[in-house]
N, CA and C of each residue as an Amber inpcrd file, in Angstrom:
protein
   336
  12.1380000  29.3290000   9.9700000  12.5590000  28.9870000   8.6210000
  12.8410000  27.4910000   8.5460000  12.4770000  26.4720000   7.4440000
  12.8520000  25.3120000   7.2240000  13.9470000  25.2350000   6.6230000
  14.4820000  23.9980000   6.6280000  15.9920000  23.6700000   5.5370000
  14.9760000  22.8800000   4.5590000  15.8530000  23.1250000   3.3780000
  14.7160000  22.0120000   2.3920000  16.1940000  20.9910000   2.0450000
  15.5940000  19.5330000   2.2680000  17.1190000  18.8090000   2.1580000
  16.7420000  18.0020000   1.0100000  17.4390000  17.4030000  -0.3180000
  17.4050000  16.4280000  -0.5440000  17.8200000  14.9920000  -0.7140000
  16.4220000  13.8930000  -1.0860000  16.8500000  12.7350000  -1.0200000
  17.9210000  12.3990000  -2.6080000  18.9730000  11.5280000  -2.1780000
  20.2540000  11.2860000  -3.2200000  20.4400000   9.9830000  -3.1010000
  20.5510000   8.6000000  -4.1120000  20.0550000   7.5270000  -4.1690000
  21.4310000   7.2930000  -3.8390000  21.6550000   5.5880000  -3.7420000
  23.1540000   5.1520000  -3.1790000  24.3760000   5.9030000  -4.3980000
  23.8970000   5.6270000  -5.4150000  24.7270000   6.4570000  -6.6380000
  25.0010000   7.6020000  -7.0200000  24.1770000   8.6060000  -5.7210000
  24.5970000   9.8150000  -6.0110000  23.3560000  10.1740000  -6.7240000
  22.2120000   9.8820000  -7.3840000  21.1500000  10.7730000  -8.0030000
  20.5860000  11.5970000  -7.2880000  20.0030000  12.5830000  -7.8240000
  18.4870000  13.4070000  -6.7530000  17.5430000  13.3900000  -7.7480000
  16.6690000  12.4800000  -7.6500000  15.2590000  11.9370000  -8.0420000
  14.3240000  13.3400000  -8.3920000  14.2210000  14.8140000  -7.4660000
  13.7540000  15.1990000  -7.3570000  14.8320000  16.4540000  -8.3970000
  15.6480000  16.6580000  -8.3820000  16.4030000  17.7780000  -9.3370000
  16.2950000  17.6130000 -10.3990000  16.6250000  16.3720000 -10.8050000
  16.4860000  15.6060000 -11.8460000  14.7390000  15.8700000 -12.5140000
  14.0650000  15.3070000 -12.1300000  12.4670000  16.2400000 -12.1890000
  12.7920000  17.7810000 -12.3850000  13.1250000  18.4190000 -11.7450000
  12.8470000  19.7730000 -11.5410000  14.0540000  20.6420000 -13.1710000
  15.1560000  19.8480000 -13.0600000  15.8030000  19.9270000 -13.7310000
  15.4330000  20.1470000 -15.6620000  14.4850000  19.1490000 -15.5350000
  13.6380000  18.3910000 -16.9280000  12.6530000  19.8480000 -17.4370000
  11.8270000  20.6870000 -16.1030000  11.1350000  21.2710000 -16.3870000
  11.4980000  22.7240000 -16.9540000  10.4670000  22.9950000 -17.8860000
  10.3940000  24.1920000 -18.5040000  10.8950000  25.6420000 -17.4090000
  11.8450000  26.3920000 -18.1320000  12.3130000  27.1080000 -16.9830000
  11.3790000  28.3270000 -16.4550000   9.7480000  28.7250000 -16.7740000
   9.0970000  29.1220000 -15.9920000   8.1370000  28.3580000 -15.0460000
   8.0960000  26.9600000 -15.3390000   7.4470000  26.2720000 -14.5000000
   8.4610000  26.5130000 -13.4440000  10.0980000  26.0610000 -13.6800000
  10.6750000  26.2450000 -12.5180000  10.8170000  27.5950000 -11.9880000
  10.5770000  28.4670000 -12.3320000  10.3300000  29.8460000 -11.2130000
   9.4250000  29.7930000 -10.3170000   8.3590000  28.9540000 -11.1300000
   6.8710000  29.1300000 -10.1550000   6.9850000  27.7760000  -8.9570000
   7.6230000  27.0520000  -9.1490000   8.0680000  26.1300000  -8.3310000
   8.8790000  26.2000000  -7.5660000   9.7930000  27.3070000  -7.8490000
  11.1000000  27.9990000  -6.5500000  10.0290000  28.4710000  -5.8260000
   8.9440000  29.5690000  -6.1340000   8.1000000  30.0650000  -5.3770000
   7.6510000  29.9580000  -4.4940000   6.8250000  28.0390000  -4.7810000
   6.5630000  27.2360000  -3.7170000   7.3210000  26.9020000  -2.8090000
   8.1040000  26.6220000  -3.3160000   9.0840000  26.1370000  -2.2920000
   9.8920000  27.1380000  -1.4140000   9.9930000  28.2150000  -1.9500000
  10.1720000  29.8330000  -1.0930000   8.7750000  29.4020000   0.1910000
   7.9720000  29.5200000  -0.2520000   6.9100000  29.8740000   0.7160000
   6.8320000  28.4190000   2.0540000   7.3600000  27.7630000   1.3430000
   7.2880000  26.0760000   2.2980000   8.7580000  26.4920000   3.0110000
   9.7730000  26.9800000   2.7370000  10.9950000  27.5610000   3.7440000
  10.3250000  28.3430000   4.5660000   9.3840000  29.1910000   4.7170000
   9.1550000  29.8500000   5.4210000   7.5030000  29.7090000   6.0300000
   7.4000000  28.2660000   6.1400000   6.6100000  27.3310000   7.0190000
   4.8260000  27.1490000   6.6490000   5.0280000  28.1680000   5.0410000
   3.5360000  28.1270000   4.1030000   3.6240000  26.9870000   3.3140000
   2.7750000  25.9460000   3.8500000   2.6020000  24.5720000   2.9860000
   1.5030000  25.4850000   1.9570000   0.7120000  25.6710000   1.9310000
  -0.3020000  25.8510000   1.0900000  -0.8870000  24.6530000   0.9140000
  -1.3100000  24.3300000  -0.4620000  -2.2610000  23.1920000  -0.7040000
  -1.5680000  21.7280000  -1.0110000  -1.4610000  21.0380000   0.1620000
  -0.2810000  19.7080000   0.2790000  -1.4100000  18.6930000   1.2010000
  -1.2350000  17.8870000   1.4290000  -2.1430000  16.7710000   2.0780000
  -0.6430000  15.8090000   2.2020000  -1.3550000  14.5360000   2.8270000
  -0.5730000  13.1360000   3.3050000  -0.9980000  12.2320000   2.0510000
  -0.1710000  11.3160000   1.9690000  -0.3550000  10.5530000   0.6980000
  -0.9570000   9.3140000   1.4610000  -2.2230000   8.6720000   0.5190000
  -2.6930000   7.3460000   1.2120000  -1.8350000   6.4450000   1.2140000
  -1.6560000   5.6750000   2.2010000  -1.3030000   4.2320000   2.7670000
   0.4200000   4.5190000   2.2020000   0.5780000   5.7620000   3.0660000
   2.4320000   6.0250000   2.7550000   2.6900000   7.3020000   4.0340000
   3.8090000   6.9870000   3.8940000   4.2990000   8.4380000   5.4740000
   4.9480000   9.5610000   4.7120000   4.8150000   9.4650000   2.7690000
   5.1720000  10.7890000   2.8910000   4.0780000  11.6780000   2.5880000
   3.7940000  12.8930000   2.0480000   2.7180000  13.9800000   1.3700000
   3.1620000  14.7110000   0.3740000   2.1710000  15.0010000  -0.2330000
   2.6580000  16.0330000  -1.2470000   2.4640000  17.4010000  -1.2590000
   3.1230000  18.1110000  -1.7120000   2.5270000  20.0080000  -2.2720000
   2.0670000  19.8230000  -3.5520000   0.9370000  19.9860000  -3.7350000
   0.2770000  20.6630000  -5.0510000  -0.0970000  21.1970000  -5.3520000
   0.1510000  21.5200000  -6.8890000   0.5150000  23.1860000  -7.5370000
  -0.5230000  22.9500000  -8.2900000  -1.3120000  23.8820000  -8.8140000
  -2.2660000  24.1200000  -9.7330000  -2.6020000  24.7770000 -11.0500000
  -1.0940000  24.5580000 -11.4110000  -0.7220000  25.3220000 -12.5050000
  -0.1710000  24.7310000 -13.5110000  -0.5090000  24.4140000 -14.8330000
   0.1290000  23.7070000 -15.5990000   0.1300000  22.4350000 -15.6510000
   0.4400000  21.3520000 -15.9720000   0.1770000  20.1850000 -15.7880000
   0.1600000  19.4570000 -14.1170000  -0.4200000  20.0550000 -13.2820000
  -0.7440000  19.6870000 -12.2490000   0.6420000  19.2890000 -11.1130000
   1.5970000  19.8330000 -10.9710000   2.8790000  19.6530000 -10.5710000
   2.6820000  19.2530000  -8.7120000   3.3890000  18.1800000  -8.7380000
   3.6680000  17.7160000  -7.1050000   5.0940000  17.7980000  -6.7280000
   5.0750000  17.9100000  -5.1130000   6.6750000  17.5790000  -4.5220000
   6.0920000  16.4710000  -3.4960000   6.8540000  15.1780000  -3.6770000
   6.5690000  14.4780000  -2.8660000   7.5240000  15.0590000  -1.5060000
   7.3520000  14.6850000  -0.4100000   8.3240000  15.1630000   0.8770000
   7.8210000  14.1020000   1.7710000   8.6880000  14.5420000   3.1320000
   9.0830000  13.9440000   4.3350000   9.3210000  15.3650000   5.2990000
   8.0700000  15.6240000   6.1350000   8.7340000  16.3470000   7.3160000
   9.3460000  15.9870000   7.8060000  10.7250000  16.0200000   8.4040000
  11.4520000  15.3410000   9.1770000  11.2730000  15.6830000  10.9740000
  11.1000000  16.7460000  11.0980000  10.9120000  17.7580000  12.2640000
  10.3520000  19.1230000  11.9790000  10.7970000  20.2200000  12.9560000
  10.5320000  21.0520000  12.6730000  11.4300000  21.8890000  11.8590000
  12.2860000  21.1540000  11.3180000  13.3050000  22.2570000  10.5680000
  13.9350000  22.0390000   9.3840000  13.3990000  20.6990000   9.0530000
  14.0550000  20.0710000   7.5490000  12.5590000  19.6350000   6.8390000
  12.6470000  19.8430000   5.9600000  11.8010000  18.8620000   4.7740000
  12.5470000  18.6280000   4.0700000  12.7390000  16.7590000   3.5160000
  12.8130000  16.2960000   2.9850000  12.2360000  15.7740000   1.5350000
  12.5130000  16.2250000   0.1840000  12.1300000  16.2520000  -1.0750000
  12.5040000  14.7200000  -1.7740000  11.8120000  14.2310000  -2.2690000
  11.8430000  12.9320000  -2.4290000  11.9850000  12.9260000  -4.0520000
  10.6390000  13.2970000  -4.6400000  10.6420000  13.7500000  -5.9280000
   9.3540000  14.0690000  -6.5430000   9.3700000  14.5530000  -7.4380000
   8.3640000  15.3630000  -8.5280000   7.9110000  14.8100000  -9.7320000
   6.5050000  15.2880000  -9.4670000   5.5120000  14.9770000 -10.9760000
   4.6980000  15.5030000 -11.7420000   3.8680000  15.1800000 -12.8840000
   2.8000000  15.9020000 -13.2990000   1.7560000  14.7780000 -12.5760000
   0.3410000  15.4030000 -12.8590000  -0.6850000  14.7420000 -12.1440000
  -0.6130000  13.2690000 -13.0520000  -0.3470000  13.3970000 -14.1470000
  -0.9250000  11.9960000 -15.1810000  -0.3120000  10.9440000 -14.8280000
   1.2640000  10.8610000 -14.1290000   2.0200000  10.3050000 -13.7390000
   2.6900000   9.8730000 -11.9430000   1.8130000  10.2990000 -11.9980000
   1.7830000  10.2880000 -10.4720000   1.7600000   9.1100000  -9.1910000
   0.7720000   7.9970000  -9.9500000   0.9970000   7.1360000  -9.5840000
   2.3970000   5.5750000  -9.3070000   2.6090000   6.2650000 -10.5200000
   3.9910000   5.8660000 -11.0180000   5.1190000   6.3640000  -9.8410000
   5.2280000   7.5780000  -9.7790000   6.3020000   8.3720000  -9.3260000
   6.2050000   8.1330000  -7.3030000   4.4960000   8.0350000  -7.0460000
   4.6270000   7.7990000  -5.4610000   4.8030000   6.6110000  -5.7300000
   4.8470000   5.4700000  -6.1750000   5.3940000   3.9820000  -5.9010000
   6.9010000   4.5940000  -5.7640000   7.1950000   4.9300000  -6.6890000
   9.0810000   5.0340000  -7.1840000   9.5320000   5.7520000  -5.9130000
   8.6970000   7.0560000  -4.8160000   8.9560000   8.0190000  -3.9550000
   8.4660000   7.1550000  -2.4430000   8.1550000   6.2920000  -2.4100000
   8.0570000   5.6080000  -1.5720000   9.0080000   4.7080000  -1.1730000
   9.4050000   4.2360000  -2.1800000  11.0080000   2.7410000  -2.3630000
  11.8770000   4.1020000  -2.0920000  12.3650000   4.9920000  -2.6920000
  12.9250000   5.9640000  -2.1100000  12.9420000   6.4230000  -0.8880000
  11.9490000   6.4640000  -0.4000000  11.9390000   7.1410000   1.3120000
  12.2920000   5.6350000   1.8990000  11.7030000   4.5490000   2.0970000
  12.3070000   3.5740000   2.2970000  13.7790000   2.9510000   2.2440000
  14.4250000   2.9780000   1.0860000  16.1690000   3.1660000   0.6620000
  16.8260000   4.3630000   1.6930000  16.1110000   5.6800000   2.0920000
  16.7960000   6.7690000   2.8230000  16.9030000   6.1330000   4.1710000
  15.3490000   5.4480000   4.7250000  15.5720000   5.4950000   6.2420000
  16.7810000   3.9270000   5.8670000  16.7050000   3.3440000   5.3600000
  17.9620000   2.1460000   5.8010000  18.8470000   2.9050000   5.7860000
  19.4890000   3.7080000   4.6250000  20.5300000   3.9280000   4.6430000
  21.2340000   5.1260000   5.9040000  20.5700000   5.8510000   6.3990000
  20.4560000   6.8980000   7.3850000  20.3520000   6.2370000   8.9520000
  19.3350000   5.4500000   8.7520000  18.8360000   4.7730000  10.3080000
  17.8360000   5.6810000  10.9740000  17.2990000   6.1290000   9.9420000
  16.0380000   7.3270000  10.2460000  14.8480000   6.4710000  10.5020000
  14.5530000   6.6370000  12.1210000  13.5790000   5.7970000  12.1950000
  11.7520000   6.8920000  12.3630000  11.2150000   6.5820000  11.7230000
   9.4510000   7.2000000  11.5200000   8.9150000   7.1300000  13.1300000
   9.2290000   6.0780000  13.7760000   8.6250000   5.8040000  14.9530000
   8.8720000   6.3050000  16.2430000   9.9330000   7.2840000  15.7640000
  10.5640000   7.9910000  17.4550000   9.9640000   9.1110000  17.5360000
């Protein structure tokens, strides 16, 4: 089983609730779903994001829904934050300065 953890900015936000929060409340059932199945070690259809260390899960339902993340190991994923496809580009710049802001603030280093 995974922990699903999230990222929370120096002020206390979660980038990614906040997203999830916004959405229509059957998108968010079908998105607990996913994320049910990623606790219990089913990525399904997720890839690595170009020229970045995190990846996404993507959903194929509705306006094209992502979770950006961070495997951390074998027992946490790290949730960064969420999009529709149209916006996306936007949101991995913004989920990148984010994963970046976590490892300073943590001392989480990518390279060990």
């Amino acid at each position: 089983m995974k922990e699903i953890s999230y990222y929370y900015t120096a002020d206390n936000e979660c980038p990614y609730l906040d997203w999830f929060n916004d959405l229509d409340f059957s998108i968010q059932v079908r998105v607990n779903k996913r994320v049910k199945k990623l606790r219990e070690g089913v990525y399904g259809d997720h890839k690595p994001l170009q020229k970045s260390e995190l990846s996404e899960l993507r959903m194929d339902f509705g306006k094209g829904y992502r979770i950006y993340y961070y495997d951390l190991d074998n027992t946490v994923v790290l949730f960064i934050a969420g999009s529709e496809k149209k916006d996306q580009k936007k949101v991995v710049q913004k989920a990148n300065q984010y994963f970046e802001d976590y490892k300073e603030r943590t001392g989480y280093d990518t390279n060990s």
